[in-house]
C-alpha positions, 0 to 999 in steps of 0.5 A: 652504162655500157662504154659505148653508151658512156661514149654516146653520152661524151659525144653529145655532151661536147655537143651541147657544149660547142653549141652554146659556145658558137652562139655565145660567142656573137655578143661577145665578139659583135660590138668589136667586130662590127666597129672594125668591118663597118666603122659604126659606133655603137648605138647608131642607125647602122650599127643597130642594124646590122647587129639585128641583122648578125642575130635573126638572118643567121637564126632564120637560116638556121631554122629552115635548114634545122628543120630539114636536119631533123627530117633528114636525123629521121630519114638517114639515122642520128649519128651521120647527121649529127656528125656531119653537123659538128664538122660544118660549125666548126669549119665555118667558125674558124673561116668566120676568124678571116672576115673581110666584111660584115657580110662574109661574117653573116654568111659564115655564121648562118652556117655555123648557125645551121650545124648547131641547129641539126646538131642539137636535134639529132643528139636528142633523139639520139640519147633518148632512143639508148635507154629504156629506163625512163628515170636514167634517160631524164637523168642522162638528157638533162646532166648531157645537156648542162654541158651546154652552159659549161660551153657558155662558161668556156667561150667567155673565159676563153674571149677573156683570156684572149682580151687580157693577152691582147691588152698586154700586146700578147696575142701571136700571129694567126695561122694561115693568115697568108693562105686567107688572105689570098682566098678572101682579101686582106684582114683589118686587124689581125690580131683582134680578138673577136677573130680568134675567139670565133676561130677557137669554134674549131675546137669540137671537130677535134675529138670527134675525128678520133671517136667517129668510127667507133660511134653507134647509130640509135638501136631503136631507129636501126632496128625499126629501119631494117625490119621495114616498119619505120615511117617516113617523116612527113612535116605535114603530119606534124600538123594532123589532128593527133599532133597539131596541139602538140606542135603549135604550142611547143612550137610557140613555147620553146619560142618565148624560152629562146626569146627571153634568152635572145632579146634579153640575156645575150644583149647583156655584153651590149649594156655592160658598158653602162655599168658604173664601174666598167665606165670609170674604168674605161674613161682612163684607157686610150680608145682601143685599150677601153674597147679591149676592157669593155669586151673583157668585162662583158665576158666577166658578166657572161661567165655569171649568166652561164655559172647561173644557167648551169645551176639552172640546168643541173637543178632541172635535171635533179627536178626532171625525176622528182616532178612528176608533172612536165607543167609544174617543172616549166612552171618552176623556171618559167614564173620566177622569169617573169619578174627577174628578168625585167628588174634586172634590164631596167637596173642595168639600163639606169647604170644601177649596180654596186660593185663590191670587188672580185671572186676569181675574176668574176665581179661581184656587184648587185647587177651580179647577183641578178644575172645569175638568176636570170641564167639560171631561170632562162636557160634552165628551161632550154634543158627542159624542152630537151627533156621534153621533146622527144617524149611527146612525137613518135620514133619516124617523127621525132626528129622532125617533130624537136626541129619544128619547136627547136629550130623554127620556134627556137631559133626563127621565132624566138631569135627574132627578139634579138632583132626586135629588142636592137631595132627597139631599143633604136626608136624614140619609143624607148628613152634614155641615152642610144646605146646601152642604155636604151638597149637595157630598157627595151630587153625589160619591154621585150622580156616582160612581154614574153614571160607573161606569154610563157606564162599563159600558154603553159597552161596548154602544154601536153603533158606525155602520155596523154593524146592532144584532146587530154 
């Protein structure tokens, strides 16, 4: 571990971190900012709407140009790309914080939505082709990639801090408000706080301005790249006898992981108004007040799933060099989902949690308890396909290959489940009141659906080394 090899590995990591951190912060900031863009109440025909809208379209956008990102990680190096990545969410994170309309907030985060896409792509590839050890480079791939959910962990502390600046008439006002508002119109309510935790977005490009120049390009890519023996990446091939197993059943797997995560786990802050203590609670605030110490306990709720999904990632990269069978360490995560995760939709749709009181502001409820495993199991398998991936397609086609089942099975096929659980849940197929009521039956539906399908197909998982006949 060399300090340009510690230096790699510190870039990546906060990466991985401000990945995750973009993506959580949208339940945590949707039901707030959907109320004051569109005027809709929570549960409606239009709010329901455009919350599916707010999670597929960026997601899908976010596929197609993760896709040509990972071909692009092959054709021009890992390190452009994944720079040029973390500079485009953080920029487009911060401008989302000046939203005049919901539509100016979908456009901003479908490119906050491509950057994390190219940005998770290209550092894996990155990371895997540093070191030669295979047990050091399982290790280093899974503890860099558990800084994922410190990112989880970090966005809802940050949306909870501000919450309880905001509650207590704190929070000052936004920079360049003034510029803003010449260039995209005047803000509703400047000081909301769904605004500033989107702008906090713009953190990551920080350090990565400082240590940009003295970042390396992948010696094993820019060795193959001079000698003029590096392929061309071709998306078709990924579809050719040698690899088409490979593609289509990672491809539909990492789908079902991120799917789970997606139309289960971040619908979480929208059912949190539903347990029995955040509805006393709120019941005693004016309006705007209970909206404030609704999103705040959603943050507190969130701060379980990521402390059980960074449990889940660690364990996963203590378990990547002990289980010899990639199958078996799926089968680890993947099995125990399949009954987690519906329990917990449908205790938390009946309101069916005991709040016991606090542990450094986090709630300690028997809802609690069953949101961490569901972190824990759910996001644990995230580490896995980074582990996995670049194991399983060739040097010219790696990056190609982890965008294929990163980008359009993660994020167009498996985020699409955000958009099927929301527009579910507003159907009359689902019972119980509109709201989040309705929401926590239909993540019970739409999880238990994906876990059996999870389940079933990882039985046609490759495992490394073997061709996609064996």
């Amino acid at each position: 571990m060399t300090l340009v090899r510690w230096l790699v590995c510190a870039t990546a990591a906060v990466g991985f971190a401000f990945d995750t951190y973009e993506l959580l912060m949208l339940p945590l900031v949707l039901r707030p900012a959907l109320q004051e863009l569109i005027g809709a109440s929570p549960g409606s025909p239009e709010f329901q709407m455009w919350l599916g809208r707010l999670f597929f379209i960026p997601a899908f956008a976010g596929g197609i140009f993760g896709l040509l990102g990972g071909w692009l990680t092959d054709r021009f190096g890992r390190r452009r790309v994944l720079a040029g990545s973390i500079f485009l969410y953080a920029g487009a994170a911060f401008v989302s914080g000046y939203s005049t309309s919901v539509e100016m907030l979908l456009f901003c985060r479908c490119l906050v939505f491509i950057g994390v896409c190219v940005e998770f792509v290209a550092a894996i590839a990155w990371l895997s082709e540093l070191f030669d050890d295979p047990k050091l480079r399982e290790a280093v791939i899974g503890y860099t990639q558990a800084f994922a959910s410190v990112g989880g962990l970090l966005v809802a502390l940050v949306n909870s801090w501000l919450a309880s600046m905001a509650t207590d008439g704190q929070l000052p006002s936004m920079p360049l408000l003034g510029t803003m508002a010449s260039l995209f119109g005047e803000v509703g309510d400047p000081n909301a706080v769904w605004r500033y935790t989107l702008m906090s977005g713009l953190l990551p490009a920080i350090p990565l301005v400082i240590v940009r120049p003295f970042l390396p390009e992948s010696p094993k890519w820019k060795e193959r790249k001079q000698a003029g023996t590096l392929g061309r990446p071709s998306i078709t091939e990924l579809f050719t006898p040698a690899l088409r197993r490979t593609t289509i059943v990672t491809t539909l797997l990492v789908g079902a992981s991120f799917g789970l995560a997606f139309g289960g786990l971040q619908q979480i802050p929208q059912m949190v108004p539903n347990l029995p203590e955040v509805k006393a609670a709120a019941a005693e605030l004016p309006p705007d007040k209970a909206r404030a110490y609704q999103q705040k306990a959603a943050a507190e709720y969130t701060k379980v799933q990521e402390i059980g999904g960074l449990t889940g990632r660690i364990a996963l990269a203590t378990l990547a060099v002990m289980i010899i069978s990639r199958r078996g360490l799926l089968a680890f995560f993947a099995i125990p989902a399949l009954f987690v995760l519906p329990y917990l939709f449908y205790q938390m749709a009946g309101g069916n949690s005991t709040f016991y009181g606090e542990f450094l502001t986090l709630p300690l409820s028997s809802i609690s308890f069953w949101v961490f495993l569901g972190g824990f199991f759910v996001v644990g398998q995230f580490s896995f396909w980074g582990n996995y991936l670049p194991r399983v397609f060739p040097l010219h086609l790696r990056g190609t290959g982890e965008s294929m089942a990163a980008n359009v099975g993660g994020r167009m096929l498996g985020t699409s489940f955000a958009w099927i659980t929301t527009n579910l849940a507003a159907t009359s197929l689902i019972p119980g009141q509109p709201g989040p009521e309705k929401m926590g039956y239909a993540a019970a539906i739409v999880t238990l659906a994906l876990a059996v399908v999870l389940v079933i197909l990882l039985w046609a998982l490759k495992e490394p080394g073997t061709t996609d006949e064996g």
